[in-house]
C-alpha positions, 0 to 999 in steps of 0.5 A: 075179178075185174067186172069191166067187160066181163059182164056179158060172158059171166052172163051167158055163163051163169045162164049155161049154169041154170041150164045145166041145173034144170031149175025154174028160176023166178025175178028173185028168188024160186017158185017150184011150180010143181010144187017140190020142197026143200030137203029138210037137213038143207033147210036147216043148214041154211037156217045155222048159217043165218043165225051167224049173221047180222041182216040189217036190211032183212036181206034174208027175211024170207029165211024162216021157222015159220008156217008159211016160210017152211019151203027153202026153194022159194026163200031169197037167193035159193034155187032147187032142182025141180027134179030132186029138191036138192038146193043147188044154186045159192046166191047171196051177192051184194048187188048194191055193192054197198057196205051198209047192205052187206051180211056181216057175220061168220061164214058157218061150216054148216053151209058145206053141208049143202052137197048138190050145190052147182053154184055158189056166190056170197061176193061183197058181203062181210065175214069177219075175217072168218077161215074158209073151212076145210068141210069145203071138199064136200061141195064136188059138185060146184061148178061155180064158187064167187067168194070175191070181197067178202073179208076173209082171212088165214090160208088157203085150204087144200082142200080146193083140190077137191072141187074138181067141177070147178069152171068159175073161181072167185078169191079175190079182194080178201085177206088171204095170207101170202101164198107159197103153194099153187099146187091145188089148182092143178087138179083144177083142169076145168077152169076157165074164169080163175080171180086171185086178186089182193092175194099175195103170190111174190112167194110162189115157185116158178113150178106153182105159177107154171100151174096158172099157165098150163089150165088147158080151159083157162080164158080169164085171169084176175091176178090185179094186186098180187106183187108180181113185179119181178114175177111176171117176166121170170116165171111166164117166159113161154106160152103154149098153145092152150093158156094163149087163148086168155080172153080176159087178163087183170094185173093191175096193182103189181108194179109192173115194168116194160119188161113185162110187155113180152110177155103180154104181146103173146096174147094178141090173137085172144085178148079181149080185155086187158087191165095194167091200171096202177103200174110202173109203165114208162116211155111211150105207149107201146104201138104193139097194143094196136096189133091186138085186133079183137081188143075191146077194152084196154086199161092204161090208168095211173101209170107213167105213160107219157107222148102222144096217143100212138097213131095206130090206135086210130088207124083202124086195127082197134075198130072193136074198141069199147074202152080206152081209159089212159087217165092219170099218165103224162100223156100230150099232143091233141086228141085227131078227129080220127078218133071217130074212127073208134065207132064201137066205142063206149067209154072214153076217159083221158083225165089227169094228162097233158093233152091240148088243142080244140075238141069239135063235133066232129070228133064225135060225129060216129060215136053214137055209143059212147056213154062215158066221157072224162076229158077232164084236168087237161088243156082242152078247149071245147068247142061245139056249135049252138046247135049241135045234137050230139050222136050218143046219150052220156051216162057220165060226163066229166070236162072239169078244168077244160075250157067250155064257157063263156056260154052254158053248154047248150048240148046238154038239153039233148041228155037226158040219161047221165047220172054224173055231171062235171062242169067245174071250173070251164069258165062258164059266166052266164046264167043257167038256163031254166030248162037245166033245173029239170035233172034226168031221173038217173042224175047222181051228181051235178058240179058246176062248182068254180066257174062265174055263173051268175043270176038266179038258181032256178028250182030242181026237180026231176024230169018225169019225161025221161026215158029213165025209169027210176030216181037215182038209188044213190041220192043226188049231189049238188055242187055249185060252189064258188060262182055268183049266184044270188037270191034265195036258195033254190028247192031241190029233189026229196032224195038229195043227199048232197048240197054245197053252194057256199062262195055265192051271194045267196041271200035270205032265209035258209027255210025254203029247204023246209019244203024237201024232205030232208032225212036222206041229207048228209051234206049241207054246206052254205058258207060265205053267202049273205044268209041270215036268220034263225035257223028253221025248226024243219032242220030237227027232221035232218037226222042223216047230217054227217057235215053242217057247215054254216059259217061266213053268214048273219044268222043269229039267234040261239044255237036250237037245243034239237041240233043234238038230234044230229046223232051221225054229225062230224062238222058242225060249223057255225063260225063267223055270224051273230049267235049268242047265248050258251052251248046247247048242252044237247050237242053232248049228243053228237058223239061223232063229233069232230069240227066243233066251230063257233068262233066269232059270235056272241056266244057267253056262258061257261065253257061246258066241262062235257066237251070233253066228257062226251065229246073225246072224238073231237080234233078241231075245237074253235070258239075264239072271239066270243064272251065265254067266262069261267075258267077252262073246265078240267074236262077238256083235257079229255080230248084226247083226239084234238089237234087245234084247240082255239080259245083266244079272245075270251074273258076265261080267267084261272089257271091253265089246266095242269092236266093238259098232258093228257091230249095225247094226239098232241103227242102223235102222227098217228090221228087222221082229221078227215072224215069217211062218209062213202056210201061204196067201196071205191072199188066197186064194180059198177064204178070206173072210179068215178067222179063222185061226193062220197070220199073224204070232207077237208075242215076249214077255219081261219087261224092265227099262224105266226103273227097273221091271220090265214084261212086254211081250206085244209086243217087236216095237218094242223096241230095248234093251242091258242088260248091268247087273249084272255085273263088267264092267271098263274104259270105255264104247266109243264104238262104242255111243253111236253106235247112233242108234234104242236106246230103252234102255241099261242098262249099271248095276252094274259097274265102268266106269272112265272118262267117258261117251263124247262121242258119247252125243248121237247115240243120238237115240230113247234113252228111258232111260239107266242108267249108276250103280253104276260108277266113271265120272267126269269131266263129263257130255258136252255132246251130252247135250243132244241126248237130246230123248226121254230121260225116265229118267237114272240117273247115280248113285253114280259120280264125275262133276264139273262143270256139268250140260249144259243142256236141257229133258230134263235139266233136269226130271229128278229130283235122285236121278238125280245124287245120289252125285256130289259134285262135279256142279253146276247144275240140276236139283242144289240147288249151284251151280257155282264160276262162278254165285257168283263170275264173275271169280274162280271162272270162273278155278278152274273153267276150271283144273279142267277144264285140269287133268283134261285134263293128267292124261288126257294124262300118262296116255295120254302113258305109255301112249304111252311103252310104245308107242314104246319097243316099237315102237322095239325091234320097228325092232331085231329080225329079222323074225318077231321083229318079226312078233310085236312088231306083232302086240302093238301090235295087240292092245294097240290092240283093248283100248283102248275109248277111242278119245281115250286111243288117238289121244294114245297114238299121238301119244306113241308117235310123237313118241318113235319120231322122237327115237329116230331123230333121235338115230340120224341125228345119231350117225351124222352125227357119226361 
């Protein structure tokens, strides 16, 4: 269920509970101080239901066979009855609400067999998709059942109905199939806290979900996700007088319209918190929502809500209001200074609107309990005096795109407890104060980031003099990218995780980060400063590196061989400074790899062939502008995953590998190019969707598109070859024309032979094609036509002939994307072709010029064909391993024929020679 708001009555709940079981509860698990033990057969059974898990974090270490661990009541989350020895509470939750601390693993029946349990809560842990067994009627005695967010699937057993002691029930947030019957719940007369969340009851009758709104007990009802959009207003028309006391209602996520408003407006004598977050709500919002005096928290996000804020909401009638979050609508108008009025309240969020106007102190003046505050990406202006003491402590405090500056806001001195801060791109042009570089313990995240702050960055450390009593669990993130800071970068606290300051003028050494300790960093971005050296040895301890981006510096040196010490790595950017020498061939390592940028530098050698070996997970691969040599190695056709592969501006000679058909992203729209480094689900409920640096990174590189170079901030959508600017040699596979989703093929500035492979209409997206500066020739592919995208074509300067193929893209294309071809004709070209000015005749020498390349191709292969058979009827003629070797040849010669047409007629010519060379075997043998 939704935790917003319901914190404290689950608490007095579960403490009701307690009392109830007369256990003796200790700070993390039992202590019997009378000294009763565990039931053995229930010892047992929690020992089964362990071994089916996996506890990475030894979560259950005190679980155990062994002497000292023997009595069950004193393991973690394991209460006894100090009268019988019975467990009757087992609380596994994940209280992180953290992935990486969830049990993962089965959910055994053998836990079932635990009869005298009142309460049980296995919530954000993962059970693989496990079935809730049937075996689950045997606990009749459970009053309390939370099995919210642990992956479990199929149906809904029956067995439910069995559970008749039920006041608490949890099934939310799971993979329950859609449900047609709600029957069950009826036997259920005990209910008060009821949370079928993400379970789909579109398909229920109206009699089941009668059955919801009869539960004479009910006071909470979680029912967010469900597709009830055309349920709601059908199903729950009346209310009688029991189900009218709902305390708390969910229903966001179902799409919900204003009809459903009806129905709603006849909880308002009860209703305590209300969450309609993510609907369809349109038009203004409703002034009924102030007739609901005992609201405390009302959840209006991510609708489409729009106009100003109802001047009800400020009268008075909503004096209990704790939350109100109207973010991501297309609300307006100015925030009025009765807002203060709202004295209990507590979090404020109005982000992603159109509000406008100046917030003042005044505004604030009685809201000493307010702790959360996002009046972000609005048309705010903030203008609280220099002197200002503000009457709250702000855990959270996001005014991104708000207009703060010019002046570094000196209020923030007095805040010493928040953990996310958001001052982005408020227009601040000074400096930032020294006292600002002492964090609250509880800080979490720090964005400054596009603003003008200018000066020195002072040192960060954690304020010891907080009333805070911990260092933030989560690690620390820090954002001040796009200003004018300079100097040498700063120090930061041992527990950082996240560090961007790229877009500054920091400049120096990056060896001052050696002195924090850097195994928790996953995020280093230091792009476009002025920072130079070799990179510091320190760097081997940064283990937990998930995104390095180094690019637009002077660094120079080797790339260090202990960068394959990065194990968890996905970018690793280096673009643009003055590396040189090889690949370390220890990033073959890096198996999570993803952005490999190294363009721009001095970097030589061979292209290693295990790129694409142990590398397959790569989608981006950039190392234009270097001096690589060699011939592009066959496995990078391994790269099965890549969607930008850049290697212009080389000396790479040989062939292009035949086996590029084997990208097959190239081919799909189904590859996703960005990375996933969160730490919690983004539903967690300790979070209001916060702003934070868990999410997703966006790579970004500097490209050549349609003739021009353009940085891209996002390559998420790119999908380009560029493998201009090099020595290449022989003809175009028509492996590659097959790839049918490349935006971009740049194979410019070699020395191609041969035509443009037939196929080349397959390549349905292809946006921009650069074949010039090579020796290709013959005419231009009739497919062609079928490139409805293409908006930039560069032919020039080969020997291409005859007709242009006819199309709307190939027509408006400008003469310059030809030129250099002088036997090409027809339109957009000012020549006609021989058949436009003499029919009869001209149709009659056009006609025989195309009769006559096909002749000289067929000799040609007709030769090659020759070499083949007179090989191959040698190789009839030797002993075996001879023979072997012979084969192996042919083989060899046939994997460097890029042109699939010349191999076929060399087969064919090879063939009808080998038949003559037998014929005339058979025929002297006859004859003799």
């Amino acid at each position: 269920m939704n935790i917003l708001g319901a914190g404290s009555l689950h608490l007095i709940y579960a403490l009701l509970v307690l009392l109830h079981m007369q256990t003796s509860i200790g700070s993390n698990s039992t202590t019997t101080d009378d000294g009763v033990k565990c039931i053995e057969s229930e010892r047992q059974a929690l020992l089964t239901f362990k071994q089916g898990l996996v506890d990475e974090h030894g979560r259950l270490s005190s679980w155990g066979s062994e002497e000292e661990k023997k009595n069950c009541c004193e393991w973690e989350g394991v209460q006894c009855s100090n009268i019988t020895g019975h467990i009757t509470m087992l609380n596994l939750t994940n209280y992180c609400y953290d992935l990486q601390f969830m049990l993962r693993g089965n959910l055994s029946p053998s836990l079932f067999e635990l009869q005298h349990l009142i309460y049980l809560d296995l919530s954000w842990n993962n059970f693989n998709f496990s079935h809730i067994p049937k075996s689950i009627s045997s606990l009749n005695k459970i009053k309390h059942l939370d099995l919210y967010y642990c992956n479990l699937s199929g149906s809904l057993p029956s067995q439910l109905a069995n559970l008749t002691s039920l006041q608490y029930l949890d099934l939310g947030d799971n993979n329950f199939n859609s449900v047609k019957n709600l029957e069950w719940l009826s036997r259920l007369s005990y209910l008060q806290d009821l949370g079928l969340s993400d379970i789909d009851l579109s398909k229920v009758n109206k009699d089941g979900l009668q059955v919801i709104n009869k539960l004479p007990h009910l006071t909470n009802l979680s029912l967010n996700r469900c597709n009830l959009r055309d349920v709601i207003p059908q199903y729950f028309p009346i209310i009688n007088s029991s189900s009218a006391s709902l305390v708390e209602l969910g229903l966001s996520g179902n799409n919900l319209t204003a009809s459903a408003f009806q129905w709603l407006f006849n909880f308002s004598n009860s209703l305590v918190s209300l969450y309609l977050r993510s609907n369809q709500f349109r038009g203004p919002i409703p002034e009924t929502f102030s007739h609901m005096t005992f609201l405390e928290e009302l959840d209006l996000r991510y609708n489409q809500f729009e106009g100003e804020i109802p001047k009800s909401f400020w009268s008075g009638n909503l004096s209990s209001l704790r939350y109100l979050l109207l973010s991501n609508n297309k609300l307006s108008g100015n925030i009025p200074k009765s807002i203060r009025l709202l004295s209990k309240l507590e979090a404020l969020f109005i982000s992603f609107n159109s509000f406008n106007g100046v917030i003042t102190e005044e505004h604030f003046s009685t809201l000493s309990n307010l702790w959360y505050l996002d009046m972000s990406s609005n048309h705010l202006s903030i203008n609280f005096s220099r002197d200002w003491i503000p009457p709250f402590q702000l855990k959270y405090i996001n005014l991104g795109s708000c207009k703060l500056g010019p002046d570094f806001p000196s209020w923030l001195q007095t805040q010493k407890n928040y953990s996310i801060l958001n001052i982005s791109a408020t227009g601040i042009s000074n400096s930032i104060p020294i006292w600002f570089g002492k964090l609250p313990l509880m800080a979490r995240v720090i964005d400054l980031s596009s603003n003008q702050i200018n000066g020195i960055l002072p040192n960060f450390s954690w304020n010891f003099s907080s009333d805070s009593y911990y260092i933030g669990m989560d690690g620390l993130g820090i954002d001040l990218s796009g200003n004018y800071l300079e100097g040498t970068l700063p120090s930061f606290p041992a527990n950082t995780t996240h560090i961007n300051l790229s877009k500054n003028r920091f400049n120096g050494s990056i060896s001052s980060l050696c002195t924090m300790t850097a195994m928790s960093l996953k995020f280093l971005d230091l792009s476009s400063n002025q920072l130079f050296g070799e990179l510091p040895d320190c760097m081997m301890g940064w283990s937990s590196l998930q995104i390095l981006n180094l690019a637009n510096n002077n660094f120079f040196g080797k790339i260090p061989s202990f960068v394959g010490s990065f194990s968890l790595i996905e970018t690793f950017d280096l673009q643009n400074n003055s590396f040189s020498g090889k690949i370390p061939s220890s990033l073959r390592n890096c198996s999570k790899l993803q952005f490999l940028g190294l363009s721009n530098n001095r970097l030589s050698g061979k292209i290693p062939s295990w790129i694409g070996e142990r590398s397959n997970s790569l989608n981006f691969l950039l190392l234009k502008s270097n001096h690589f040599v060699g011939e592009i190695p066959l496995g990078i056709c391994q790269l099965t995953n890549i969607l930008l592969l850049d290697l212009s501006c080389n000396n790479l000679v040989g062939p292009i590998p035949w086996c590029t058909g084997n990208m097959t992203a190239l081919a799909s729209q189904d590859i996703s190019a960005k990375h996933h480094f969160c730490n919690s689900p983004q539903n967690s409920p300790h979070s209001y969707n916060y702003y934070d640096f868990d999410g997703s990174y966006a790579d970004k590189a500097s490209i050549i598109w349609k003739g021009r170079e353009y940085h891209y901030e996002n390559l998420t959508l790119q999908r380009t070859i560029d493998l201009s600017s090099n020595k290449l040699t022989g003809e175009i596979p028509v492996q590659i024309a097959s790839f049918s989703k490349p935006h971009q093929l740049n194979l410019s500035r070699n020395h191609l032979t041969g035509r443009i492979p037939p196929n080349i209409g397959e390549m349905r997206q292809l946006e921009s094609l650069d074949l010039s500066h090579n020796m290709l020739s013959g005419w231009l592919p009739s497919s062609m036509s079928k490139l409805n995208f293409l908006s930039f074509l560069n032919l020039s300067y080969n020997n291409f002939s005859g007709r242009i193929p006819s199309s709307t893209q190939l027509q408006s294309l400008p003469t310059s994307a030809f030129v250099g071809n002088p036997a090409l004709c027809g339109p957009p070209l000012p020549q006609t072709c021989p058949t436009d000015e003499k029919p009869m005749d001209g149709g009659v020498k056009y006609n025989q010029q195309y009769e006559d390349e096909f002749w000289k191709e067929f000799k040609s292969s007709m030769e090659v064909g020759m070499a083949f058979g007179f090989l191959g009827a040698f190789a009839l003629k030797l002993n075996d391993p001879w023979k072997h070797i012979c084969f192996l040849l042919l083989n060899y010669t046939k994997v460097h024929l890029s042109n699939l047409k010349d191999y076929l007629l060399s087969i064919v010519a090879a063939l009808c020679l080998v038949i003559t060379v037998n014929v005339a075997r058979l025929r002297r043998k006859l004859k003799f």
